[in-house]
N, C-alpha and C positions, 0 to 999 in steps of 0.2 A: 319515548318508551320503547323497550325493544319487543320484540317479538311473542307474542303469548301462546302459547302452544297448550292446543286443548287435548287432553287423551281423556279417552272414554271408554271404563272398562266395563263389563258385565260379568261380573262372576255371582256364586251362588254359595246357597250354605250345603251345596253339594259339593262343594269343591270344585265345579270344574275348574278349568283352565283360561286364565283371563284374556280378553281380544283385547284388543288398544284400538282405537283409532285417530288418524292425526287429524284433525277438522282440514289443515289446509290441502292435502294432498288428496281427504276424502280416500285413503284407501284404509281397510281393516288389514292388517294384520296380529302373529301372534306376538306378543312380549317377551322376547325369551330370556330379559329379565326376571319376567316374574316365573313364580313358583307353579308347580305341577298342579297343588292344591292347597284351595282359598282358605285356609279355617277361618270357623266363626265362632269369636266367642261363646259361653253359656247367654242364653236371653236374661236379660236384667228384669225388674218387677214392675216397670214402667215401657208402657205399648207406645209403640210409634206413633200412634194417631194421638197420642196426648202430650205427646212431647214439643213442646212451643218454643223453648229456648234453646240455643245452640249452646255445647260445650266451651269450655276456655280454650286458648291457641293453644294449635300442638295436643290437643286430647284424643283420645278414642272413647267414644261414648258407645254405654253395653243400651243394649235396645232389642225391644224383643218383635218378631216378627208374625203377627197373628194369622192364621190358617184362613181366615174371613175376615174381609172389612165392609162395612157397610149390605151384609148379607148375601157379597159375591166370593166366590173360590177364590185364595189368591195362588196357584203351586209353584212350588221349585222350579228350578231347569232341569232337576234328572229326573219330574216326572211327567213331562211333555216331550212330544213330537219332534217337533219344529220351533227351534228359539225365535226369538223376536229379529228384525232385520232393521238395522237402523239405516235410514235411510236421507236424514239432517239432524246434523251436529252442530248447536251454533256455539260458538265460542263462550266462553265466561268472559265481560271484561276487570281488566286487572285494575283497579280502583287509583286514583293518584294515592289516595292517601296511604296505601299499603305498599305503593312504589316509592315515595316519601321514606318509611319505616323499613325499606331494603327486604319485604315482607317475599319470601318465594319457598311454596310447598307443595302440597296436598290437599284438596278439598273431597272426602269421600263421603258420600250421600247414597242411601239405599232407597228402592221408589219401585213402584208399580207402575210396570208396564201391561195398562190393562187392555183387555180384550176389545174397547173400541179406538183404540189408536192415540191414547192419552198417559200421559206420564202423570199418575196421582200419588197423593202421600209419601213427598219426603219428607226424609230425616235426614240428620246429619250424624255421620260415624264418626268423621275425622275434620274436625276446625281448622281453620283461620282466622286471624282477625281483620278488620279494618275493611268492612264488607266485603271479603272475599266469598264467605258462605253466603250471601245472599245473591253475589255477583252467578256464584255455580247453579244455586238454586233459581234464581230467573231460567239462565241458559240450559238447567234441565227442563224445565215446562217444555221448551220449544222445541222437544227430540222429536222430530217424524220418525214411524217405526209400521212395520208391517207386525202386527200381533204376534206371537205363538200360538201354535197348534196343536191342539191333544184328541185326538182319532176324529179330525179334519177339520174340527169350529175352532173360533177363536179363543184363548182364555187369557186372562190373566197372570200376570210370571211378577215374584222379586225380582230386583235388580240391583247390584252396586251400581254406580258411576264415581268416576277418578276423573278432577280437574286437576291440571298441572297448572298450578301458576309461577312463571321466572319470567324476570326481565334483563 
């Protein structure tokens, strides 16, 4: 199998400007690829925290992103301080059977980087099949990350993340 290269991006529904990073070189930079700013679609009438089944390959799933979960803040990035720092990035592995099926895209997944050092509640934006979204979603759990900061405590922020899977 060749090489699987994980990018991991954080943008917002403020548009910023998305970082990439490569897991194996471990350095962030910017994409300059990617666009200036992120749009997000209109929120759909189904909440992240209820949504159990992943989209069909190749979808973008509308999903709406609630201001509280569980009775904690969750904010944007354009209304904190200091974004989050990641810190480990573990790879997604690329599944045989999706290597099988010549399977190489995009797994984007939204999630909360919350305030105690924990990636909670994803979702998935953008599919794959043949366990790839389950393969991203593992490998998101396991983000090490310094919080964000809003006038010096830690809080809670959305997050995209962007799995590249090719072989």
């Amino acid at each position: 199998m060749k090489q699987l290269i994980l990018w991991l991006s954080i943008a917002l529904a403020a548009g910023v400007c998305p970082l990439t990073a490569q897991s194996q070189s471990g350095r962030i930079t910017r994409d300059p690829a990617a666009p200036a700013t992120a749009p997000i679609s209109e929120p759909p009438a189904k909440p992240i925290a209820q949504q159990n089944t992943a989209p069909s390959a190749n979808t973008t799933a509308k999903i709406e992103y609630p201001e509280f979960v569980d009775g904690e803040r969750i904010y944007k990035m354009k209304e904190i301080n200091v974004r989050p720092v990641v810190r480990k990035k573990p790879e997604a592995e690329f599944t045989s059977k999706a290597h099988d099926h010549g399977i190489e895209g995009v797994v984007k997944l939204r999630a909360i980087f919350a305030a105690n050092g924990d990636v909670k509640v994803i979702g998935i934006l953008q599919s794959l099949p043949y366990g790839l979204d389950q393969s991203a979603i593992k490998a998101a759990k396991k983000i090490k990350f310094e919080p964000a900061l809003k006038d010096g405590r830690p809080v809670s922020v959305w997050a995209q993340l962007e799995y590249y899977f090719s072989w």
